[in-house]
C-alpha positions in Angstrom: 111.7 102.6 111.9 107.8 103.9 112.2 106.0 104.1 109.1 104.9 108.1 108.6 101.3 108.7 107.3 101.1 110.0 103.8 100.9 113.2 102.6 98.0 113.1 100.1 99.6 114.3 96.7 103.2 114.0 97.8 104.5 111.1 96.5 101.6 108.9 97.4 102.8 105.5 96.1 106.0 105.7 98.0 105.6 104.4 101.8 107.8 107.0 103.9 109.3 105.7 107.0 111.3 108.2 109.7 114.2 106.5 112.0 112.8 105.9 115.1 115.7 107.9 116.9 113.4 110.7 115.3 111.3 113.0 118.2 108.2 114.2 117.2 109.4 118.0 117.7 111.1 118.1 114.6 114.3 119.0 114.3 117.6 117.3 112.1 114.9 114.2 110.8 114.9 112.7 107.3 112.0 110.4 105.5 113.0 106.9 103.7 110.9 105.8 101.0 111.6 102.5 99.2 110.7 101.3 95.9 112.0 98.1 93.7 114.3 100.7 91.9 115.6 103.2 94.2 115.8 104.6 97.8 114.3 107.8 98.2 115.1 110.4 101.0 113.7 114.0 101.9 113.9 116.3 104.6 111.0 115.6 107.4 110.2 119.4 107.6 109.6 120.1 103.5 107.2 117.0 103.1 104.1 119.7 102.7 105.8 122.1 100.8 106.8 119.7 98.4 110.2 119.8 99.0 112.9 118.1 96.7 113.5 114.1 96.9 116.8 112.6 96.7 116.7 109.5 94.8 119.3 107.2 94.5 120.1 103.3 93.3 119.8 100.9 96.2 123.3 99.9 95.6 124.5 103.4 96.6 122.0 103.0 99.4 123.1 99.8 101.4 126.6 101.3 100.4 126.1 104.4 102.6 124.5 102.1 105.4 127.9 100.2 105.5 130.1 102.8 105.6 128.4 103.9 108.4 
């Protein structure tokens, strides 16, 4: 994964990360931020408009990522 700049005001203590499968001409991409809490996840191309954040448990998260 590459670490993302931040988007001042969005977020800012979070440290988003995009996969990096991701091209830089946008496209189907989402963001990963991780916290001691919860995994957070939005859509690459909302980050400026301050688009919504899906935040769930890390046991749901590592869940998902086995199922996979």
């Amino acid at each position: 994964m590459n670490i993302d700049k931040e988007v001042p005001g969005v977020d800012s203590h979070l440290r988003w990360f995009k996969s990096s499968y991701s091209s830089e001409e946008g496209g189907e991409c989402v963001e990963v931020a991780i916290d001691s809490v919860a995994v957070h996840v939005r859509d690459t191309k909302q980050v400026l408009e301050c688009g919504p954040v899906l935040t769930v448990g890390s046991v749901a998260w590592s869940a998902l990522l086995d199922a996979m």
